[in-house]
C-alpha positions in Angstrom: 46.8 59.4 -4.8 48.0 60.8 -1.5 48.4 59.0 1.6 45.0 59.7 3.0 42.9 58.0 -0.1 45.5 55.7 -0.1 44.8 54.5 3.6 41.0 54.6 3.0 41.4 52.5 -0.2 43.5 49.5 1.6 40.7 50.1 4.2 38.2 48.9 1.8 40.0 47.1 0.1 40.2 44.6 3.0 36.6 44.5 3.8 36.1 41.2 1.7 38.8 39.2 3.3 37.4 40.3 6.3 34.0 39.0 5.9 35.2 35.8 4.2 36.9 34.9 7.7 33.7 35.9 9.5 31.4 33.9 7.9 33.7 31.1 7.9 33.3 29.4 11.4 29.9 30.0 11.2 29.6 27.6 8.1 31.5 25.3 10.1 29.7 26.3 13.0 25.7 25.1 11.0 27.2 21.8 9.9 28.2 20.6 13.3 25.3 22.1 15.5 22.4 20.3 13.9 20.6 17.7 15.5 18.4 15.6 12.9 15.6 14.3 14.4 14.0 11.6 11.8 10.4 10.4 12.6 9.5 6.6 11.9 5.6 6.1 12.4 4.5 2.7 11.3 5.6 -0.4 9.8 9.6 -0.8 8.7 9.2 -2.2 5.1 11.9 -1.2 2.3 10.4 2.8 1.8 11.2 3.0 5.5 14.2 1.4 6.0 15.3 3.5 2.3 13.7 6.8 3.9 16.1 6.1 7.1 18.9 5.1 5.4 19.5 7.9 3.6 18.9 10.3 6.4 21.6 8.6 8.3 23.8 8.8 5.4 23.3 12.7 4.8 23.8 13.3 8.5 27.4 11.9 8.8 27.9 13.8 5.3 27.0 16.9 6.3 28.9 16.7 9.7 26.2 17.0 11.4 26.0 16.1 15.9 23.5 13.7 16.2 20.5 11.4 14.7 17.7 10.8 16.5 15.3 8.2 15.1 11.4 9.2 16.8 9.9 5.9 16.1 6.8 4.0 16.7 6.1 0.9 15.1 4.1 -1.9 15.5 7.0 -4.2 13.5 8.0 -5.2 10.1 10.0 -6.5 7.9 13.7 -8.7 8.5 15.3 -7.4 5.4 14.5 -3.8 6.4 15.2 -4.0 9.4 18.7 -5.2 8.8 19.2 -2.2 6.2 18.5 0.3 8.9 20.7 -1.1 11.7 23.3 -1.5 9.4 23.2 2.6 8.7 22.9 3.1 12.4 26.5 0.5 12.6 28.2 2.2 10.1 27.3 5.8 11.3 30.3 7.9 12.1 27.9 10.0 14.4 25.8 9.2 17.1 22.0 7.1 16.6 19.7 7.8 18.8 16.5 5.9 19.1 13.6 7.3 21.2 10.6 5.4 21.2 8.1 8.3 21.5 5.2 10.0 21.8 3.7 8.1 25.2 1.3 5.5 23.8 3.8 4.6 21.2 5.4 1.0 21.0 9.2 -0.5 19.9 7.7 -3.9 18.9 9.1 -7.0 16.5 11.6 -5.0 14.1 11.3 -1.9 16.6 12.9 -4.0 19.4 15.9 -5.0 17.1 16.8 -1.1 16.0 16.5 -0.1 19.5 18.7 -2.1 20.9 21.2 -1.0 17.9 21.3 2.4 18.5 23.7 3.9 20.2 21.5 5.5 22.8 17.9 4.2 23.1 15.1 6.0 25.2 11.8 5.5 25.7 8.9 7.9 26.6 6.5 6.9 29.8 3.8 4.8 28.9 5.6 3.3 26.1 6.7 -0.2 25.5 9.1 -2.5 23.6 9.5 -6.4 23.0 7.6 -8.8 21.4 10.6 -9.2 18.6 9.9 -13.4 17.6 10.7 -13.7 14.0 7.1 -15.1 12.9 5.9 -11.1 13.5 9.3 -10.3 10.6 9.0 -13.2 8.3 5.7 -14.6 8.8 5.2 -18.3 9.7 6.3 -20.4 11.8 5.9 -21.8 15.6 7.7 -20.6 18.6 10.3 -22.8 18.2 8.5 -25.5 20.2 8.1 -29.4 19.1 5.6 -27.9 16.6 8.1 -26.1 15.1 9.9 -27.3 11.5 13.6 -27.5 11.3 13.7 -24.2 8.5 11.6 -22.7 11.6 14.2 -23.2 14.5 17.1 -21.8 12.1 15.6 -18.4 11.7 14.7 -18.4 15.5 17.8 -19.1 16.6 19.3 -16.9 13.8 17.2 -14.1 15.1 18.2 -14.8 19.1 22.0 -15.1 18.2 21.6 -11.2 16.5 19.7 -9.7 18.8 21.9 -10.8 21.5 25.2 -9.8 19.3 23.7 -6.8 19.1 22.8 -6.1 23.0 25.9 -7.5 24.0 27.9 -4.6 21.1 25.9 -1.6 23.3 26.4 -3.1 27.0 22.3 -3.8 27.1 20.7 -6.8 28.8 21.4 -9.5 26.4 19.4 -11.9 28.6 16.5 -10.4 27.9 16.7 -9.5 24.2 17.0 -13.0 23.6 14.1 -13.9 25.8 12.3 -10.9 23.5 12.8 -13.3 20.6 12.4 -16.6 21.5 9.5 -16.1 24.3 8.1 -12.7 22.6 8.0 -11.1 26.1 7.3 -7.0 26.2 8.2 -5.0 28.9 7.3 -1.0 29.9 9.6 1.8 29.6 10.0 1.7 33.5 10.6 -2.3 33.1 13.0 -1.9 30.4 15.0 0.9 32.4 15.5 -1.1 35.2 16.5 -3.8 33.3 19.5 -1.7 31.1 17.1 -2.5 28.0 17.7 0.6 27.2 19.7 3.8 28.8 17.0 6.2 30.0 13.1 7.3 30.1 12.4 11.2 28.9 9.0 12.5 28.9 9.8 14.4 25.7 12.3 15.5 23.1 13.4 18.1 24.9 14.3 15.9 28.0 16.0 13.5 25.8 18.3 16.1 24.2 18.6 17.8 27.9 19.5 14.0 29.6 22.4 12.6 27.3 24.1 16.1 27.1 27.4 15.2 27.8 27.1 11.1 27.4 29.8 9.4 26.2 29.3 6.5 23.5 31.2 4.5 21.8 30.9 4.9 17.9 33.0 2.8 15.6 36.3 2.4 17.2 36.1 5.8 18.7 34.4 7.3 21.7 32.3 10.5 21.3 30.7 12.9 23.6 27.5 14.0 22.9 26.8 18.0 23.4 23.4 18.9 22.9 23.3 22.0 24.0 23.0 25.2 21.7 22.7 22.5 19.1 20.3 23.3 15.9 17.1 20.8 15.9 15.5 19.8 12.6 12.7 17.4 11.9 13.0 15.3 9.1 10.3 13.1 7.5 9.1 11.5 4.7 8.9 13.1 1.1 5.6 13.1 -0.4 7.0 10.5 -2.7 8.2 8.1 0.1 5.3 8.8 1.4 3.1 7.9 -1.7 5.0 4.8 -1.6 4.9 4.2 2.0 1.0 4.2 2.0 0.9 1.5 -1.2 3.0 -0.8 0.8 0.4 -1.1 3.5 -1.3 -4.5 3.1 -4.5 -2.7 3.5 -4.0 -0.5 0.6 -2.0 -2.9 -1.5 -5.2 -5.1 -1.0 -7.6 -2.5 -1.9 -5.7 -1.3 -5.3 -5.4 -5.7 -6.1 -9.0 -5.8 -5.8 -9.6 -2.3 -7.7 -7.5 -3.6 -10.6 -8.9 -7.1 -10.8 -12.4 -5.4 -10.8 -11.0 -2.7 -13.5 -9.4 -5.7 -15.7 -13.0 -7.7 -15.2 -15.3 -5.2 -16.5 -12.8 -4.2 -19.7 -12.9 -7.8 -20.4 -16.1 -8.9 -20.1 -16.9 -5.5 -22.3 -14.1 -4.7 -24.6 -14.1 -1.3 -25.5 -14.7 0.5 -22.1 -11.2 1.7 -22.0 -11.5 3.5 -18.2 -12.2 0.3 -16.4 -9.1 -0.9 -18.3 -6.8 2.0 -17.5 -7.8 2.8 -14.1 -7.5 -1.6 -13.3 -4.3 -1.4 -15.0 -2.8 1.4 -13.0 -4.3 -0.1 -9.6 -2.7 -3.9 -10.5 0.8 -2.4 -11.0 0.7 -0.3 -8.0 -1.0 -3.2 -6.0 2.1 -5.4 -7.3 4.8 -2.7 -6.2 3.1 -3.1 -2.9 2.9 -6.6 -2.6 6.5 -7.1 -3.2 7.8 -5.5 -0.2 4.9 -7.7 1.9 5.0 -11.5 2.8 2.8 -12.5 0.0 1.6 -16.3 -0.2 1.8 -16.8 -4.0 -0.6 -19.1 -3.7 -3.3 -16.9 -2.3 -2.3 -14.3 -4.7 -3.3 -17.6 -7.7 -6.5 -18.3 -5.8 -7.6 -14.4 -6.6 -6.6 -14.5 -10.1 -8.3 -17.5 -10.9 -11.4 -16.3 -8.9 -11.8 -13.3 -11.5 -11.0 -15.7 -14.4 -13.9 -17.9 -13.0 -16.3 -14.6 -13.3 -14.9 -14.2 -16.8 -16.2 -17.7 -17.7 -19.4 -17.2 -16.3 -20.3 -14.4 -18.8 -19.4 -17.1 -21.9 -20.7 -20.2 -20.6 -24.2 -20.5 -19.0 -23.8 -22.6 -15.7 -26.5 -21.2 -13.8 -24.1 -19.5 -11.1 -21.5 -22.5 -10.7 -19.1 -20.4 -11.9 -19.3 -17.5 -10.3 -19.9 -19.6 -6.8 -16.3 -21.2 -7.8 -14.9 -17.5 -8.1 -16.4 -15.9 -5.3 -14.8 -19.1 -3.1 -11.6 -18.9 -4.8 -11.4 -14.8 -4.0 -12.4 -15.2 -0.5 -9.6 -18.0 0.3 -7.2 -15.7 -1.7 -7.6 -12.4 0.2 -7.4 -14.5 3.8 -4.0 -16.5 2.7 -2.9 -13.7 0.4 -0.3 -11.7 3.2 2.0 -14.9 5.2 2.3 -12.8 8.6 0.8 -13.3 11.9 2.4 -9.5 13.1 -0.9 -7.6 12.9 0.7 -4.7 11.3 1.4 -6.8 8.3 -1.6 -8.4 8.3 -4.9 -7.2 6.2 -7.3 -5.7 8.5 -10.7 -7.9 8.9 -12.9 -4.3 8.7 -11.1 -3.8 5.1 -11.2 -7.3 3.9 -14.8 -8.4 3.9 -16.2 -5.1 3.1 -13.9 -5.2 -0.4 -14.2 -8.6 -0.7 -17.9 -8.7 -0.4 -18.4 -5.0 -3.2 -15.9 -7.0 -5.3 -18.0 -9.9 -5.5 -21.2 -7.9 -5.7 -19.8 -6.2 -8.7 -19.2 -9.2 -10.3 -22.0 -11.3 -9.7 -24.2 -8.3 -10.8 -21.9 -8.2 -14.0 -23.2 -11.4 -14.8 -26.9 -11.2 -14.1 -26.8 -8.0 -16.0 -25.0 -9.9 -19.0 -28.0 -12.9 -18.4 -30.6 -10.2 -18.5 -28.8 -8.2 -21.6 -29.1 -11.7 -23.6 -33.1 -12.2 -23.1 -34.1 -8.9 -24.3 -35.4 -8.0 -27.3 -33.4 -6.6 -29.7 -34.4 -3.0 -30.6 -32.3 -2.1 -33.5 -31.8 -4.1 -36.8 -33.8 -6.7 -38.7 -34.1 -8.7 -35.5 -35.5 -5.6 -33.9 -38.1 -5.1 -36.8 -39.5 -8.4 -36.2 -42.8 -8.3 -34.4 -43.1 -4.8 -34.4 -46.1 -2.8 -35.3 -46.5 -0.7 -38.5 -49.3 1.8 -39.9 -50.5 1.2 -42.9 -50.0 4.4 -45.6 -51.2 3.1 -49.0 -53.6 0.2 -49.6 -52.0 -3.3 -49.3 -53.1 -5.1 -52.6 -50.9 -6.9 -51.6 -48.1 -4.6 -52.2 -48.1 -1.0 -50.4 -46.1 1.2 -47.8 -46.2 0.9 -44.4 -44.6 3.1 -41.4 -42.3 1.8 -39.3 -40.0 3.0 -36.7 -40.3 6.7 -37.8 -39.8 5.3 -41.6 -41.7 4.7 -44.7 -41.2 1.2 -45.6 -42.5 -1.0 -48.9 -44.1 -4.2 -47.7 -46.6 -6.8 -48.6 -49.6 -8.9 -47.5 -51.2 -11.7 -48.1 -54.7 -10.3 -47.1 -55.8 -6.7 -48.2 -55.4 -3.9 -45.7 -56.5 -0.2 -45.7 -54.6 2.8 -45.1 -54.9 3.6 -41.1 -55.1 0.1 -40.1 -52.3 -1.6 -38.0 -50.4 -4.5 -38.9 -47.3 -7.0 -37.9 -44.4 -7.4 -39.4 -43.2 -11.1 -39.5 -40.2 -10.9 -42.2 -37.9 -8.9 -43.8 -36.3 -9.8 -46.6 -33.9 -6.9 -48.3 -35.5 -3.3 -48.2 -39.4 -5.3 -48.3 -40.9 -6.4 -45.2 -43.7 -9.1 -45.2 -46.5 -8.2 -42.8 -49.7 -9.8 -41.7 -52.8 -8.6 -39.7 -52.7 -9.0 -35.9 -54.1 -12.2 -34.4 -56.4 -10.3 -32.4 -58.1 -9.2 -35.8 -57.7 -12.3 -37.8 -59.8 -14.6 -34.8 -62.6 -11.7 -34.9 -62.8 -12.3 -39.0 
């Protein structure tokens, strides 16, 4: 090899190594310039705070800048609200709550992870507050002389975080604790002025543009946020989370209970359907996954069981409708105690409620008469659906002949004679014979 190809082949020779250590800091260079903006829209219950949780988690493990929570909810649950501020607390990057699009609200739970976050923002025409424990736990007075003793303890509980919490962020800790105990709510513009929170954007894009360059405090250290340059992505829900999301609404947890007593009603009451059984089935277990991330009153929850066993009872014992009167109460009071929350978003909606309530109990009430009804017919099959029936006479009854019956030829007998042609009744069978007479009609003329 002479020095020439040797020169080229060192050249090319080098051209790996040399686009290893170019791609390198621009590796680096994708994990830190992400921003990861995850959208929250409706109630915090445990897919929500599981959704969030782990978001925040594969942020600081992929190194990415910054988490922005987009969030809008009406409230939720304590125990997931607690989950997700304690991923935003243990975050080595920087939270950022924006409560956004304008029209959206920060309320109950909401008020709790705003205040958290590192940053909090709010859009114009938004608003935050209303954050008194009955809207998280369900219950309860305002802490008044009305109030029980378990009461006060998780109001005060409640004021004591929320302050903790303002007080950790250098936010108004005054007026958190006012937002608990007095459930007050206040505009963006209000809660600006008041160092509720750090700063109004219209948009994302103002948000990102405003706390360029902010300094927080995260952990023990402080960080400056640089958002510019920075890669955006949107992250939300999995079809699975949100599957799961949608079952945890009362409304829809309510609809599948109802669905799956109904389904479990009609396989009962008529063994051998098999659908009604498999789609109740389904709907009760996925009604019960629902229910248990919602403040259920167990007793409500009773009250609707024993309102379909009532139904049930009606179909073997005749008590002209007391039954099923006892049920349809019993179903009623269950669905109105069945969800212990006075926070409207955990509440079941009055325009859901009575319209399932009421095709529930429709169902079931028509169930029974149709059962009633089924009883009093005449059978149509069978000995007991021979008797009474007409037959044409083939050969001569003297007494013994054939008759046709119900498409067959049948032997029979008579006590008077009777010609072939004429029409006659049965009144017995006894084995493969049937006993027949002449119709009363003809019997009064002779």
């Amino acid at each position: 090899m002479n020095s020439y190809t040797k020169s080229i082949y060192i050249r090319l020779k080098s051209w790996p190594i040399f686009f290893i250590f170019l791609f390198i800091p621009f590796t680096f260079a994708q994990a830190n310039d992400r921003v990861v903006v995850i959208k929250i829209s409706g109630a915090i219950n445990p897919v929500v705070a599981e959704f969030v949780s782990e978001e925040i988690t594969a942020a600081n493990e992929a190194g990415d800048h910054l988490a922005v929570l987009e969030m809008d909810t009406p409230g939720g649950l304590d125990a997931s609200m607690r989950t997700i501020i304690k991923s935003i607390q243990s975050s080595r990057i920087p939270v950022v709550t924006f409560v956004s699009p304008q029209g959206s609200r920060a309320a109950s739970a909401g008020t709790f992870i705003a205040i958290a976050s590192h940053v909090a923002a709010m859009a114009p025409g938004t608003n935050i507050g209303a954050a008194h424990p009955v809207n998280m736990m369900g219950g309860g007075g305002e802490g008044g002389e009305e109030s029980t003793p378990m009461e006060d303890k998780v109001l005060n509980d409640a004021s004591a975080y929320i302050r903790s919490l303002a007080e950790s962020r250098g936010r108004n800790a005054h007026w958190a604790e006012l937002a608990v105990r007095k459930s007050v709510s206040i505009s963006a513009q209000e809660a600006k002025k008041l160092a509720v929170i750090d700063l109004v954007a219209n948009d994302m894009d103002a948000l990102l543009l405003a706390i360029e360059g902010r300094e927080v405090t995260v952990g023990d250290k402080t960080y400056k946020i640089k958002t510019e340059g920075k890669l955006r992505e949107i992250h939300e829900m999995t079809p699975r989370q949100r599957i799961l999301d949608a079952i945890s609404n009362p409304n829809i947890a309510y609809i599948l209970m109802m669905m799956g007593m109904v389904g479990i009603y009609f396989e009962l009451s008529n063994p051998g359907l098999i659908l009604p059984g498999i789609i109740g089935g389904i709907s009760m277990i996925l009604a019960l996954y629902g229910m248990q991330s919602l403040p259920v009153n167990y007793a409500g929850l009773l009250l609707m069981v024993l309102g379909v066993s009532l139904f049930i009872a009606e179909l073997n014992f005749a008590t002209f409708g007391l039954l099923s009167l006892g049920g349809a109460i019993a179903l009623f009071l269950g669905s109105v105690m069945l969800i212990d929350s006075d926070d409207p978003a955990m509440q079941i909606s009055k325009t859901v409620l009575i319209p399932t309530f009421a095709f529930s109990v429709l169902i079931g009430v028509g169930t029974v008469i149709l059962a009633f009804r089924a009883q009093k017919l005449t059978p149509i099959s069978g000995k007991e659906g021979m008797l009474g029936a007409n037959a044409k006479v083939k050969t001569s009854l003297e007494p013994e002949g054939i008759v046709f019956l119900h498409g067959e030829s049948w032997k029979a007998t008579c006590e008077e004679w009777a010609q072939p042609g004429e029409t006659v009744v049965v009144e017995a069978v006894e084995g493969l014979t049937v006993k027949v007479k002449h119709p009363e009609s003809k019997s009064e003329k002779e």
